[in-house]
C-alpha positions as CSV (number, residue, x, y, z in Angstrom):
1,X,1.3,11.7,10.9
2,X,-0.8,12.2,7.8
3,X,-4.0,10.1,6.8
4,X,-3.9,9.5,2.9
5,X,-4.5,6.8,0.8
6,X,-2.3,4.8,-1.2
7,X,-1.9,6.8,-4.0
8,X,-1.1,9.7,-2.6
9,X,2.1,8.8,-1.1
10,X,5.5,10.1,-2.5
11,X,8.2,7.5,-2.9
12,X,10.5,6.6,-0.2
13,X,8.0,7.1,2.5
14,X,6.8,4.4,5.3
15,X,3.5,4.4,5.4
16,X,0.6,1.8,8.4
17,X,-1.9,0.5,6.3
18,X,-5.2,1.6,8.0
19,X,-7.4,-0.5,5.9
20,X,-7.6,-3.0,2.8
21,X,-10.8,-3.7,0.8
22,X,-12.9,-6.7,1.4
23,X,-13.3,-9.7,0.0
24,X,-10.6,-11.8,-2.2
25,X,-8.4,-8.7,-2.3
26,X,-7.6,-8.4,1.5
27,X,-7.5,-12.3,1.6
28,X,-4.6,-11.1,-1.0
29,X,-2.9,-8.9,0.9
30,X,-2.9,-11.4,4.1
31,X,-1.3,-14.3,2.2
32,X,1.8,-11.7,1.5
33,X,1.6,-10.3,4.4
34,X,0.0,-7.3,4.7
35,X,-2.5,-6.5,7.0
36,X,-4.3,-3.5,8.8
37,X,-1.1,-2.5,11.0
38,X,1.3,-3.5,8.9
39,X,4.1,-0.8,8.1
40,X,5.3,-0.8,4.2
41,X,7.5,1.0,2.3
42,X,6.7,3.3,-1.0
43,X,9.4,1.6,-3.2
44,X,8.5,3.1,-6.7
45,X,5.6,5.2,-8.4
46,X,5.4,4.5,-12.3
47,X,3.5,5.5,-14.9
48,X,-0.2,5.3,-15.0
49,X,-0.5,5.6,-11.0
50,X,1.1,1.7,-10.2
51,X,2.5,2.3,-7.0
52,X,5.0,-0.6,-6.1
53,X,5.5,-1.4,-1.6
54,X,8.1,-3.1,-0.2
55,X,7.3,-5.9,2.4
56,X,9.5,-8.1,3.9
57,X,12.0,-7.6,1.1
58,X,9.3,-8.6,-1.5
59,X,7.8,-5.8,-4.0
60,X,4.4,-5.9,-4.9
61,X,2.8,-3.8,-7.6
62,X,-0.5,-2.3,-6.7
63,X,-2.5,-0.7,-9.6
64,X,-4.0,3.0,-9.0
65,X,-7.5,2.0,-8.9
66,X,-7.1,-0.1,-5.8
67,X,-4.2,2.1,-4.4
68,X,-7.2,4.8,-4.2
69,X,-9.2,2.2,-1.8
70,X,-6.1,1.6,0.6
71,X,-6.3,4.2,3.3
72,X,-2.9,4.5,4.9
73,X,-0.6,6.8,7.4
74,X,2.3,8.6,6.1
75,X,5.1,7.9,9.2
């Protein structure tokens, strides 16, 4: 296992979210479900450093600058 954050993930790769930032943004995360714990899946990496997770069939698109605050494991 590998700690990393976020953004330094390749695609394709399941990854346990270690943390989420405070405040409005992990209350965020939560509603969609994603918590500390949680297992997601690296779906796609575009341009600019968007890094797009898979969830309980749902995408979500999380910008670079707060993909570099998300500390995760690689699995």
């Amino acid at each position: 296992m590998n700690n990393s954050t976020l953004q330094n993930t390749q695609k394709g790769n399941s990854v346990v979210v270690l943390n989420l930032p405070e405040g409005e943004l992990k209350s965020q995360f939560i509603r969609l479900g994603i918590t500390e714990g949680s297992t997601v899946k690296i779906n796609e990496r575009l341009p600019g450093g968007t890094v797009v997770i898979t969830k309980n069939r749902q995408e979500i698109a999380v910008g670079s600058d707060l993909a570099k605050k998300i500390k995760v494991i690689v699995e």
